[in-house]
C-alpha positions as a Markdown table, in Angstrom:
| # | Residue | x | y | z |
|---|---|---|---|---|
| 1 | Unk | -10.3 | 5.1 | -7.0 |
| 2 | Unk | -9.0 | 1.7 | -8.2 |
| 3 | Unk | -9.8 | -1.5 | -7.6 |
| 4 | Unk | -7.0 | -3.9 | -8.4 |
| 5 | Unk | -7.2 | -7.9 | -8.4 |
| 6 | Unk | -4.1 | -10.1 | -8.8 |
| 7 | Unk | -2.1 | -12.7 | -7.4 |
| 8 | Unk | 0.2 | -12.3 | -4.3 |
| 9 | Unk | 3.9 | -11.9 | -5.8 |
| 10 | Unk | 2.4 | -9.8 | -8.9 |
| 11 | Unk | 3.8 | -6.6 | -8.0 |
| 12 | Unk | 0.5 | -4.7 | -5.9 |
| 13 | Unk | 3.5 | -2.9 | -3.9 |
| 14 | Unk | 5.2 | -1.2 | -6.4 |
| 15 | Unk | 1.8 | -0.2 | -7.9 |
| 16 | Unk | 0.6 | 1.4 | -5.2 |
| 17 | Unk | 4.2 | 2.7 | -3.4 |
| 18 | Unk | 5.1 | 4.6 | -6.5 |
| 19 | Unk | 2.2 | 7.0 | -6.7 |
| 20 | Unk | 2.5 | 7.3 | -3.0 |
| 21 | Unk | 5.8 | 8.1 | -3.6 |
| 22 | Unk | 5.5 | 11.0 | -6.4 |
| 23 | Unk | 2.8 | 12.5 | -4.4 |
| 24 | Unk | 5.1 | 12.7 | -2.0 |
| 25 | Unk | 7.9 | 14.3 | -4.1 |
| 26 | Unk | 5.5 | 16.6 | -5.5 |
| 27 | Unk | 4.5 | 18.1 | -2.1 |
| 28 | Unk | 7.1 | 17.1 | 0.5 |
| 29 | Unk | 5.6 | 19.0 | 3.0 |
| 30 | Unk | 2.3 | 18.1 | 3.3 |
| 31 | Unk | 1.8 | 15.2 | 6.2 |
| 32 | Unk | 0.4 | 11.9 | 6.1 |
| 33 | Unk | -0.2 | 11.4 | 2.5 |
| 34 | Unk | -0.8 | 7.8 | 2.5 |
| 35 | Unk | -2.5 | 5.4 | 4.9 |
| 36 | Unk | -1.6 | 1.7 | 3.8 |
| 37 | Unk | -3.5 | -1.1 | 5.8 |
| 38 | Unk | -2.7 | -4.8 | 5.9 |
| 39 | Unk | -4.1 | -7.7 | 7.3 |
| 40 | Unk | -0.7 | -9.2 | 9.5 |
| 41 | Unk | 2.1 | -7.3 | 11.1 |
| 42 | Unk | 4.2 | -9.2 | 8.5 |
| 43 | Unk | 3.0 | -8.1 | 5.5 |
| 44 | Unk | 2.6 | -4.9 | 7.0 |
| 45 | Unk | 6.5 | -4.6 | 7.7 |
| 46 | Unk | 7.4 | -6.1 | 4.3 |
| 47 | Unk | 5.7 | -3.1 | 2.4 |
| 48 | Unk | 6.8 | -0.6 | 4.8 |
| 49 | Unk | 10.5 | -2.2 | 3.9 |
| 50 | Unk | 9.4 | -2.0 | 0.2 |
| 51 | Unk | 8.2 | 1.5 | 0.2 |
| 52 | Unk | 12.0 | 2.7 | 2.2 |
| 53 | Unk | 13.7 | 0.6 | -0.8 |
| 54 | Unk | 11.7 | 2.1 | -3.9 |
| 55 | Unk | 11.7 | 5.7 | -1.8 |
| 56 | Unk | 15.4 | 5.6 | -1.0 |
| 57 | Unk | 16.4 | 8.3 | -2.0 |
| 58 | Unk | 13.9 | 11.0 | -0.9 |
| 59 | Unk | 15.5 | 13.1 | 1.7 |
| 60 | Unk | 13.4 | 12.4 | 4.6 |
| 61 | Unk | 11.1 | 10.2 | 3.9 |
| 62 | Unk | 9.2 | 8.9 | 7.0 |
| 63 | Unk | 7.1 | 5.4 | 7.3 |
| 64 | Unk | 5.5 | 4.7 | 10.0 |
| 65 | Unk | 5.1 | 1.3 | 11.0 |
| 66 | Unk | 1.4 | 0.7 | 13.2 |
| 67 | Unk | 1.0 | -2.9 | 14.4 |
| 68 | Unk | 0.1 | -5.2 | 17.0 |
| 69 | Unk | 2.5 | -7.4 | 18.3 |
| 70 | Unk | 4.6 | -4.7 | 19.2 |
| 71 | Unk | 4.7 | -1.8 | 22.4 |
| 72 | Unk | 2.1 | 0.6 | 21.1 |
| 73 | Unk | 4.0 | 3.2 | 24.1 |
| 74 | Unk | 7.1 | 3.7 | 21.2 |
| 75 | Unk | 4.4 | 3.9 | 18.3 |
| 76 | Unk | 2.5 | 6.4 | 20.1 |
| 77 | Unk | 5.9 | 8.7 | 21.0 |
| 78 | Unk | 6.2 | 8.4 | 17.1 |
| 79 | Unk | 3.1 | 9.7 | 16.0 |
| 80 | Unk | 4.2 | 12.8 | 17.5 |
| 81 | Unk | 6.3 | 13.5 | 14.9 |
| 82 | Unk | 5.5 | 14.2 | 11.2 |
| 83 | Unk | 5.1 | 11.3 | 8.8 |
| 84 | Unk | 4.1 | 10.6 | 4.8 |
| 85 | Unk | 3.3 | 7.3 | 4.9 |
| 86 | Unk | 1.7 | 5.1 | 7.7 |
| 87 | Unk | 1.3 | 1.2 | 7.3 |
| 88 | Unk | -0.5 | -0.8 | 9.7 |
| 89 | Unk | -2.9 | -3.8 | 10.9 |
| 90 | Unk | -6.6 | -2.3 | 11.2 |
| 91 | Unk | -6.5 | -3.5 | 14.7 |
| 92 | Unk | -3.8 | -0.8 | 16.2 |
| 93 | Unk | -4.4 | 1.8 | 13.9 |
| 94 | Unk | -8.0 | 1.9 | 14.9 |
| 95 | Unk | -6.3 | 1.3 | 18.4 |
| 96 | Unk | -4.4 | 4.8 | 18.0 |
| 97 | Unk | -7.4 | 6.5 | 16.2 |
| 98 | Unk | -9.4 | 5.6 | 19.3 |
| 99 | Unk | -7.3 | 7.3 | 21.9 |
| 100 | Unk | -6.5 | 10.4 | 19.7 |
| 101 | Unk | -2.8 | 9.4 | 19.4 |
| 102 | Unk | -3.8 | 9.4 | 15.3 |
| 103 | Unk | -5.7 | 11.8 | 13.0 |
| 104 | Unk | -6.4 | 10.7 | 10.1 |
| 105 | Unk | -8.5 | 14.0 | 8.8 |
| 106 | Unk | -5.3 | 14.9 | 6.2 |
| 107 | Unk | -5.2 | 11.4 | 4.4 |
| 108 | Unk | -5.2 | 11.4 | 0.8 |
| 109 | Unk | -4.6 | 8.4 | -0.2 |
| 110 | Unk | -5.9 | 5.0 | 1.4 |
| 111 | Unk | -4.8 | 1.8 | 0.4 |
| 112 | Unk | -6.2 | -1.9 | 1.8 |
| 113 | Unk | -3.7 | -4.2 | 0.5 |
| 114 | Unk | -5.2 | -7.9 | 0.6 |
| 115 | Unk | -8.7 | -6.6 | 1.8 |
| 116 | Unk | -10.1 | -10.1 | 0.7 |
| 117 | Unk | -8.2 | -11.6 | 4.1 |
| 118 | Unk | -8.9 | -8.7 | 6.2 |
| 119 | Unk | -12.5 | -9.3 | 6.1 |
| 120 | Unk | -11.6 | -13.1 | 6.4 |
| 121 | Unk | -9.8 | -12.1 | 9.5 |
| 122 | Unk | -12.9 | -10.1 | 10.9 |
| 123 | Unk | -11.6 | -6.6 | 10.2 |
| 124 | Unk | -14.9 | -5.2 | 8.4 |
| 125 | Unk | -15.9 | -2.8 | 10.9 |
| 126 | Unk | -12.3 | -1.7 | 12.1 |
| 127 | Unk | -11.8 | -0.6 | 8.1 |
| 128 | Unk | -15.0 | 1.0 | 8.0 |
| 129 | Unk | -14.2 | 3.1 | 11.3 |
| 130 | Unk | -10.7 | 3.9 | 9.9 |
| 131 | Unk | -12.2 | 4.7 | 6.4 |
| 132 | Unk | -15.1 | 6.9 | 8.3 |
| 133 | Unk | -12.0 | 8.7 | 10.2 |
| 134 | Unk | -10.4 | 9.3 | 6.7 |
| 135 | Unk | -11.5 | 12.7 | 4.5 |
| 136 | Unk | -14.2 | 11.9 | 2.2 |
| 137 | Unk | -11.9 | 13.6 | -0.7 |
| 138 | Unk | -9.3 | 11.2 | -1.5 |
| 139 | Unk | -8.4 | 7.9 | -3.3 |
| 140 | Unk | -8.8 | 5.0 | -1.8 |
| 141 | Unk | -7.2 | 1.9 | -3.4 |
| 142 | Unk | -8.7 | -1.7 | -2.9 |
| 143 | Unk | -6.3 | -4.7 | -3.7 |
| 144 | Unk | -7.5 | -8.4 | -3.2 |
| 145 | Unk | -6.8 | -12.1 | -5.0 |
| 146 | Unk | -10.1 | -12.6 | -4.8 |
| 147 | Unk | -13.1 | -10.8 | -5.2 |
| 148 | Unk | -16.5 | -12.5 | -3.1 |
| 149 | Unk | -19.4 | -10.5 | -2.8 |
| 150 | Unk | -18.2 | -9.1 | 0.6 |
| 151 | Unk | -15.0 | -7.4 | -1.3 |
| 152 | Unk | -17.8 | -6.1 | -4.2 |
| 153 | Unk | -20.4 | -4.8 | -1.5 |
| 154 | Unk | -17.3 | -3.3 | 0.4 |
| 155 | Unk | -16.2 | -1.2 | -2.5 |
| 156 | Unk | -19.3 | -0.1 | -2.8 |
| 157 | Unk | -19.5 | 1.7 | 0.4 |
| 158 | Unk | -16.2 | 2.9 | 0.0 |
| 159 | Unk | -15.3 | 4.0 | -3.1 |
| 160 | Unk | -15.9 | 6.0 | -6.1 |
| 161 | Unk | -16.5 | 4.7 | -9.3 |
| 162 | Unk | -13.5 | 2.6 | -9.0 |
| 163 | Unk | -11.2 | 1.8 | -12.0 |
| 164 | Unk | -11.1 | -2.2 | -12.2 |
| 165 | Unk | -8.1 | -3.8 | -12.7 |
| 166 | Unk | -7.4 | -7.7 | -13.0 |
| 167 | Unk | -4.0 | -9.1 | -13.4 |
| 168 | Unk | -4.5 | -12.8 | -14.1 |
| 169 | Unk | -2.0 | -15.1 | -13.1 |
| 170 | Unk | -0.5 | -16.3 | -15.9 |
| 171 | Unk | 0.4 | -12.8 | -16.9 |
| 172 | Unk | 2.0 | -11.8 | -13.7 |
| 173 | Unk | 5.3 | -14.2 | -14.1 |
| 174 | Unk | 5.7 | -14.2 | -17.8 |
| 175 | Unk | 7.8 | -17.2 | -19.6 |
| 176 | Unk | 11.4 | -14.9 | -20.8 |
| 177 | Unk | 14.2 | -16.5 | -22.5 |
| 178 | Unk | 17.1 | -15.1 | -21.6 |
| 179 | Unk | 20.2 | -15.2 | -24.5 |
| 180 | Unk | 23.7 | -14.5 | -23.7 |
| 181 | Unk | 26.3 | -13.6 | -26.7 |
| 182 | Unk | 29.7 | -12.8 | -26.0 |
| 183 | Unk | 31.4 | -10.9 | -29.0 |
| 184 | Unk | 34.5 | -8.5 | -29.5 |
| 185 | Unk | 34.5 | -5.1 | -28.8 |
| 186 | Unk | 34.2 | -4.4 | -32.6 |
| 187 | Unk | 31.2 | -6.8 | -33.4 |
| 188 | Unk | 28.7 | -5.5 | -30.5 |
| 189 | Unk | 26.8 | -3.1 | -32.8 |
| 190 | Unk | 26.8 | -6.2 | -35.5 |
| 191 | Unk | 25.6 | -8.8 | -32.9 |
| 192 | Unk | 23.0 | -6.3 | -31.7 |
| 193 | Unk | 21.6 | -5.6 | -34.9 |
């Protein structure tokens, strides 16, 4: 299990989407690998988006979008089908767990992805349903800016002796100079010595 702190723009996504990701192209056939839970329908569509780009080109790779603001008749339709990755709002996925539209008893991989603002938001008990849904044998994956108290005590309850992570700001956009020389043909290995 890891628990991962850094600022929003510091690359959570990727670090989380690429595991998913290999899992996935380890063992293509095995469905839902990942549950990835989000705080807004926003977020949740940008790293659906981002897992697509970064997964491109694994031949049938399927995402799942669950979130509120949108008909949950068309979700439902699509959780008849098989799916690696699902990425949601705690709201409708607990929605869909609720009226059996959604098992989550093959999950191996859980991730809550700004869990500091889903408890702001008053999710704490829809995650804890969703991670009580969830098989006790698999990784879950705790991301947050912050971490109060509430984040600590959550982990707690939900994880095993998590591997702590904390990106501080300052190294997440790093100062590069870039340098541009333009040579001849013949003096490229010379200038790049």
């Amino acid at each position: 299990d890891v628990r991962g702190q850094a600022a929003t723009g510091s690359g959570k996504t990727g670090a989380f989407a690429l595991p998913i990701l290999e899992r996935i192209l380890a063992l293509p056939e095995s469905w839902p690998h990942a549950l990835i839970l989000c705080p807004t329908r926003e977020l949740a569509s940008q790293v659906a988006r981002e897992i697509r780009k970064f997964g491109r080109r694994i031949a049938g790779l399927h995402v799942l979008e669950l979130v509120g603001g949108a008909p949950a008749g068309p979700q439902k339709r699509a959780l008849e089908r098989k799916f690696h990755v699902i990425v949601g709002t705690p709201g409708r996925v607990l929605d869909h767990v609720g009226k059996g539209a959604l098992r989550l008893n093959g999950i191996q991989m859980v991730v809550l992805d700004e869990a500091d603002r889903m408890l702001d938001m008053g999710f704490s008990e829809d995650m804890e349903e969703i991670l009580h849904q969830c098989p006790e044998e698999r990784q879950t994956v705790l991301f947050s800016a912050t971490f109060p108290e509430e984040i600590a005590a959550f982990s707690e309850g939900f994880q095993n002796d998590p591997v702590a992570v904390k990106i501080e700001g300052k190294e997440t956009q790093p100062d590069i100079d870039a340098l541009k020389l333009v040579v001849e043909e013949e003096e490229k290995a010379n200038a790049l010595e």
